[in-house]
C-alpha positions as CSV (number, residue, x, y, z in Angstrom):
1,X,0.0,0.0,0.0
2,X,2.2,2.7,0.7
3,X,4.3,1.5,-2.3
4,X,1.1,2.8,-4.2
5,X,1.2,6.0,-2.1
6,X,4.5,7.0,-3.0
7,X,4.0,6.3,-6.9
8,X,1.1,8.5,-7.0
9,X,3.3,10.9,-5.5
10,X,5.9,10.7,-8.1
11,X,3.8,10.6,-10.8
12,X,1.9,13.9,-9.2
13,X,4.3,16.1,-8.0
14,X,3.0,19.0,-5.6
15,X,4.1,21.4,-7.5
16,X,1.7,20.6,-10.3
17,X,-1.2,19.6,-8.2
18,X,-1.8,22.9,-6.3
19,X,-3.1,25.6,-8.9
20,X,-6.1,26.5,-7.9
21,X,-4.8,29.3,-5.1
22,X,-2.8,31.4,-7.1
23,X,-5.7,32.2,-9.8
24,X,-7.5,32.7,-6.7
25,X,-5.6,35.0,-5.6
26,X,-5.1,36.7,-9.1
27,X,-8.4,37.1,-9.0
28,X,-8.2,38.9,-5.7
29,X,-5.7,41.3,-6.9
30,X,-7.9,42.1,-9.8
31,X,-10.8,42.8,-7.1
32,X,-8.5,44.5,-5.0
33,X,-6.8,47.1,-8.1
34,X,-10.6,48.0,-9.0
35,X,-11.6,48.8,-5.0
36,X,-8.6,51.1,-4.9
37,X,-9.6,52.8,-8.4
38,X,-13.0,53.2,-7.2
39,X,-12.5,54.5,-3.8
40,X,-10.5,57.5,-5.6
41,X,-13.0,57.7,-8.2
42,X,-13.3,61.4,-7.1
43,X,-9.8,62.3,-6.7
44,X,-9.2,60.8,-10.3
45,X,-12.8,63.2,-11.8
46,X,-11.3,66.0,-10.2
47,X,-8.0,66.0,-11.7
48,X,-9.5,64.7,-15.1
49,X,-11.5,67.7,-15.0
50,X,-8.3,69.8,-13.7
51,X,-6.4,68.9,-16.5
52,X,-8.7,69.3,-18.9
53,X,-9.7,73.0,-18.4
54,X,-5.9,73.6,-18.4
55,X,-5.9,71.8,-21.5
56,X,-8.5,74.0,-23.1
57,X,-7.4,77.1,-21.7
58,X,-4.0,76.4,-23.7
59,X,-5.7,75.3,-26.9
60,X,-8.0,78.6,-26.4
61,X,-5.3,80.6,-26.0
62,X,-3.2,79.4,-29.0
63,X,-3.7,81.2,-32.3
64,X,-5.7,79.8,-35.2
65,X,-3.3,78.8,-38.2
66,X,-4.9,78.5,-41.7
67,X,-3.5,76.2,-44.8
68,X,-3.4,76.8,-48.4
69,X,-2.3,74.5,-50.7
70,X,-1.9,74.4,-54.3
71,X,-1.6,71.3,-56.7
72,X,0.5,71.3,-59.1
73,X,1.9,69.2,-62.5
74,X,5.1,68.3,-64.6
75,X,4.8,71.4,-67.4
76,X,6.0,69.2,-70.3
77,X,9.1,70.2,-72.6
78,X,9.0,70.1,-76.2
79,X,11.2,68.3,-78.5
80,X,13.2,67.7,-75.5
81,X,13.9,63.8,-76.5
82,X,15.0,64.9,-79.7
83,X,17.8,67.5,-78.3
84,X,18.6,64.8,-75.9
85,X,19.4,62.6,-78.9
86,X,21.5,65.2,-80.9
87,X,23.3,66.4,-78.0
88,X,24.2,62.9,-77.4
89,X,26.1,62.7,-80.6
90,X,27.9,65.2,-80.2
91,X,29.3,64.3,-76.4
92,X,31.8,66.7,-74.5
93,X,30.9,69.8,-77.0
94,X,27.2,69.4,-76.4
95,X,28.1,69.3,-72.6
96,X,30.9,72.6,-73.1
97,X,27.5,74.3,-74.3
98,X,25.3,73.4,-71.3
99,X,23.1,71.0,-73.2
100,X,22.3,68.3,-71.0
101,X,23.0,64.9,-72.4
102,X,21.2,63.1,-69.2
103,X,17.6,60.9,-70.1
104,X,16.0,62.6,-67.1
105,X,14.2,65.1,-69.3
106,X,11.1,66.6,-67.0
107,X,11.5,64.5,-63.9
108,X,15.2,65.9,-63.4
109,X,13.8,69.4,-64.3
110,X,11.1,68.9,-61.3
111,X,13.4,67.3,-59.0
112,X,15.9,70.3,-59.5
113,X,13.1,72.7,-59.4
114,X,11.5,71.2,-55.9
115,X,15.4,71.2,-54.4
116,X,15.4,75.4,-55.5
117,X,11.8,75.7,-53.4
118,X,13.9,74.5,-50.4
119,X,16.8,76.3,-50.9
120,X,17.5,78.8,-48.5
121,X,18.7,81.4,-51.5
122,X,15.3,80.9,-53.1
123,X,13.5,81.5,-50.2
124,X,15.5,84.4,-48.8
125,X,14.7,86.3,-52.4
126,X,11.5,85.6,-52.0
127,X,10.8,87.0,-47.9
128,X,13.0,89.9,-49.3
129,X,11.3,90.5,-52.9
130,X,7.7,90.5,-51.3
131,X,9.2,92.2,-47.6
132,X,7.7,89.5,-45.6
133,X,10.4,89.7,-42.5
134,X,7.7,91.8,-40.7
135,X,4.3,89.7,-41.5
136,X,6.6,86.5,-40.9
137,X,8.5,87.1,-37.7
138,X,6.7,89.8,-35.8
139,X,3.1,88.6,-35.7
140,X,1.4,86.6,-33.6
141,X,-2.0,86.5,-34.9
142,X,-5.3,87.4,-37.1
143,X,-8.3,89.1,-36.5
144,X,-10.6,87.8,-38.4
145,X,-13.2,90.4,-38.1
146,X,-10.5,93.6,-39.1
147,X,-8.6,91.0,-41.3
148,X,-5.8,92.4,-40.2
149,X,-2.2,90.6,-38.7
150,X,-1.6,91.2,-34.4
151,X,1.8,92.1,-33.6
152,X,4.1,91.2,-31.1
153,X,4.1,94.8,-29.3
154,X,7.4,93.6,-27.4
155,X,9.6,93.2,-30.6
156,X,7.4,95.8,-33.2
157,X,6.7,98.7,-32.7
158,X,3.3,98.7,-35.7
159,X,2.3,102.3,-35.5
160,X,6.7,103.4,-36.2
161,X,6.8,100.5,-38.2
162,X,9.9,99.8,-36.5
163,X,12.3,97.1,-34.5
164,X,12.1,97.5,-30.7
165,X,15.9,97.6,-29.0
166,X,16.3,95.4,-26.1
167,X,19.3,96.2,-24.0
168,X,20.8,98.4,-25.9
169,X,20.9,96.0,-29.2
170,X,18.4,95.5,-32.0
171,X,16.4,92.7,-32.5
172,X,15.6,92.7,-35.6
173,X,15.8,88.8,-37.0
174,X,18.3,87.9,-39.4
175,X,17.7,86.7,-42.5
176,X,18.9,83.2,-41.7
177,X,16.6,83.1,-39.0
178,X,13.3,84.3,-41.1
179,X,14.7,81.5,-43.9
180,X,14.8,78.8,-41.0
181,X,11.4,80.1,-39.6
182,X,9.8,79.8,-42.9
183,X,11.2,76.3,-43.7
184,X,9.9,74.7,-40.7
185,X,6.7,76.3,-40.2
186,X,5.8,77.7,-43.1
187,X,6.2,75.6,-46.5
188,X,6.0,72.4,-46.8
189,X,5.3,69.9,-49.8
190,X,3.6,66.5,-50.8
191,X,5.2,64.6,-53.7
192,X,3.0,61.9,-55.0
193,X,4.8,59.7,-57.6
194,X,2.4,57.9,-58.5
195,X,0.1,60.5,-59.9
196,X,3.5,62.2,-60.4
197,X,2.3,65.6,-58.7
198,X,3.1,68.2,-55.9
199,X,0.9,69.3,-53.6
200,X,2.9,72.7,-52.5
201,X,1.3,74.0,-48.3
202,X,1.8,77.2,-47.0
203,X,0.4,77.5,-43.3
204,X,-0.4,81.0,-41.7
205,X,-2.1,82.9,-39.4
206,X,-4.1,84.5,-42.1
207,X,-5.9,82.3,-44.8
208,X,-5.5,85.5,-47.2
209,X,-2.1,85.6,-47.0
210,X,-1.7,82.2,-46.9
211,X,-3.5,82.3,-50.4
212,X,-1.0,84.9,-51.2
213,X,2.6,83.7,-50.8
214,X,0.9,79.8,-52.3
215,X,1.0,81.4,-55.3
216,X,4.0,83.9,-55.3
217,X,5.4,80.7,-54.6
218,X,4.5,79.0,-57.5
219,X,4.9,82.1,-59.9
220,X,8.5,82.9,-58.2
221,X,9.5,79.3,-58.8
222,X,8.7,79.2,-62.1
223,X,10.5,82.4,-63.1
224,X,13.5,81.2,-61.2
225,X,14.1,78.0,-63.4
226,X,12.6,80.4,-66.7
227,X,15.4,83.0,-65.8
228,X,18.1,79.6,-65.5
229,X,16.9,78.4,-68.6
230,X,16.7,81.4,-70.4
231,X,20.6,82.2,-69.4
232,X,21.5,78.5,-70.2
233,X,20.0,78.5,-73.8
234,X,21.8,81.9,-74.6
235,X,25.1,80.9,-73.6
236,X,24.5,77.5,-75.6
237,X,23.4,79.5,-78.9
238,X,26.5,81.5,-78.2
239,X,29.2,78.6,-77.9
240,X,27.5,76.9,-80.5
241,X,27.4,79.7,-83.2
242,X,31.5,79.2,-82.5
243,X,32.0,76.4,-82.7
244,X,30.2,76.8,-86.4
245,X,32.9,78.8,-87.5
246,X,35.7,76.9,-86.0
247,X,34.9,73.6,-88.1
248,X,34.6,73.0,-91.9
249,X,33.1,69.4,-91.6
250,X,29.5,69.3,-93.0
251,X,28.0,66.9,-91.1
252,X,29.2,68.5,-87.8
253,X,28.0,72.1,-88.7
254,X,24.6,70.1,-89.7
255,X,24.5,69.0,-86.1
256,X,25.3,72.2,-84.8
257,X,22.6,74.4,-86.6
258,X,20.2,71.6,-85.3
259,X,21.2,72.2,-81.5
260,X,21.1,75.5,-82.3
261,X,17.8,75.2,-83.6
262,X,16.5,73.4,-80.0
263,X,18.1,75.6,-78.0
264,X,16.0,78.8,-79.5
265,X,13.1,76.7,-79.0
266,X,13.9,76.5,-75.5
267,X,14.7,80.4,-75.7
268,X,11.3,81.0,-76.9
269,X,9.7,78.9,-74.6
270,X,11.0,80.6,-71.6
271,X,9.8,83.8,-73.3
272,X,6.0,82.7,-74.1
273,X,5.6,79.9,-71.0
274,X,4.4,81.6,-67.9
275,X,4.0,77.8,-66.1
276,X,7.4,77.1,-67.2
277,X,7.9,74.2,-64.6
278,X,4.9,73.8,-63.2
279,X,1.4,74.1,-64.3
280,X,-1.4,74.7,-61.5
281,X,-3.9,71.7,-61.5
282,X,-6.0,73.3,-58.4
283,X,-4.6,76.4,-57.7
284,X,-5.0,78.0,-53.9
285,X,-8.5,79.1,-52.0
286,X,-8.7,81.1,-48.6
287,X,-9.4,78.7,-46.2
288,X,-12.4,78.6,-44.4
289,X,-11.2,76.3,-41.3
290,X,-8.2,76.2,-39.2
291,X,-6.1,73.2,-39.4
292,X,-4.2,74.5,-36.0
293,X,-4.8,73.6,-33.1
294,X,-7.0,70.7,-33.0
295,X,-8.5,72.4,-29.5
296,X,-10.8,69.1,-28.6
297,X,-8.1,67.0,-29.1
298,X,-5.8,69.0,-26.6
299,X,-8.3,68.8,-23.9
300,X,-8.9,65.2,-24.4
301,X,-5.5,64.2,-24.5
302,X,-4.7,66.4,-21.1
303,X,-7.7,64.6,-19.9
304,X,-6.7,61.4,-20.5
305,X,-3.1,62.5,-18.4
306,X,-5.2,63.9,-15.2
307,X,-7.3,60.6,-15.5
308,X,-3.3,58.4,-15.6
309,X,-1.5,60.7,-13.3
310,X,-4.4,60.3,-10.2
311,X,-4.5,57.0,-10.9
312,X,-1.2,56.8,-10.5
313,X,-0.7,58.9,-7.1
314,X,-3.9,56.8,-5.8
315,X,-1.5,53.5,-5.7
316,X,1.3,55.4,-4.4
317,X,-0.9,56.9,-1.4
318,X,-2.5,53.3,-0.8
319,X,1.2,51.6,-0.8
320,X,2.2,54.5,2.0
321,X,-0.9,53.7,4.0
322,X,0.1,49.6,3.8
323,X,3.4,50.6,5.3
């Protein structure tokens, strides 16, 4: 008999046979965890509700920011596979005149084009060609009844239309600064590949002026890569017409007159092509919504960290109690 015992004790070992406690107890915990959560139900209300007023105070507080955006297209280039292929021919001279041998064709265009919007030369003609340091840097809102920009009284003085000195210095921001300011909170833009557009944003305090400087934008960076262009095809037609009278083969002056041919073309096209690069498919409208700030979600994310952080403090004060 006890032979028997002790098999069924091997084959059963206690460590396998007692479960049954510990889910009790898990249980218990469980129990225990929603009894202390309950019996600070209105500590954990209050500072939900705490935290969210502050949160809505904050998002009242904060200014309304509008977006504009702009869609834009590829402008195609004409002939532009067929100078690719003569300029080919010809190698290093077509290259000495600034003809560009590459098979890119429009897509390097855009690409070179959308690297110019982000340059910081680009945009520091354009805050100084439309005077936007002011407008950019010293306001801090928009009525929206007046339509007209609030100023930050402590750096701008609106009525002298002048800098404020602080200690003895000016503070008017530097160019670098205005270009920084402009990149990161400004512009932005949305290339989709596969539609093989650009969706060009400009976010402001106004929706008017946002409007405004979308399409300055657009205009600004089209004239840019026109003015390039323009300069490039001249000098080309210049090198080229040279090179005509430095050689007395036929077939290479045939060439020549042909490049030469393209390159007005391109000339003209700078002249007549206002969308030079980019052609608007949906051009910019004043907003009728802020996108900035999202108010209810401020107050029901600071909710949501009263509600954690009480919750929180309620386990620490019952641990303290325990000891």
């Amino acid at each position: 008999m006890n032979n028997t015992i002790n098999q069924q004790h091997s084959q059963n070992p206690p460590s396998l046979i007692y479960t049954a406690p510990q889910a009790a107890d898990d249980e218990i915990d469980l129990r225990e965890l929603f009894i202390i959560i309950w019996q600070g139900k209105w500590l954990i209300l209050f500072t939900a509700i705490i935290f969210g007023t502050i949160g809505g105070v904050y998002a009242f507080l904060q200014p309304n920011i509008y977006q504009s955006n702009v869609l834009l297209a590829p402008a195609s280039v004409d002939s532009s596979s067929r100078l690719t292929s003569m300029a080919s021919q010809l190698g290093g001279l077509a290259s000495l005149a600034g003809i560009n041998v590459g098979s890119g064709g429009d897509t390097e265009k855009v690409d070179y084009a959308l690297q110019v919007l982000e340059s910081r030369r680009f945009i520091g003609d354009f805050i100084t060609n439309h005077r936007l340091l002011v407008p950019l840097m010293a306001t801090r809102g928009w009525d929206r009844k007046s339509r007209k920009l609030i100023y930050k009284k402590n750096i701008y003085n609106i009525n002298n239309k002048k800098w404020l000195v602080s200690d003895g210095k000016n503070i008017t921001p530097t160019l670098l600064q205005s270009i920084h300011y402009f990149k990161k909170h400004i512009l932005n833009q949305n290339i989709d590949k596969k539609n093989n557009t650009v969706n060009l944003t400009v976010d402001f305090y106004s929706p008017i002026i946002a409007r405004k400087w979308a399409k300055w934008l657009v205009d600004d960076l089209n004239n840019e890569i026109r003015q390039q262009d323009m300069l490039d095809a001249q000098n080309s037609i210049n090198y080229l017409n040279q090179q005509i009278k430095k050689t007395s083969l036929a077939d290479t002056r045939s060439m020549l007159y042909q490049l030469i041919e393209q390159q007005t073309k391109t000339l003209m096209l700078t002249k007549v092509r206002k969308e030079y690069v980019f052609k608007t498919i949906d051009p910019a409208v004043i907003a009728e919504n802020p996108i900035k700030p999202k108010r209810k979600l401020i107050v029901i994310v600071a909710s949501i960290l009263g509600i954690f952080i009480a919750i929180f403090w309620v386990f620490i004060r019952k641990l303290i109690q325990k000891r």
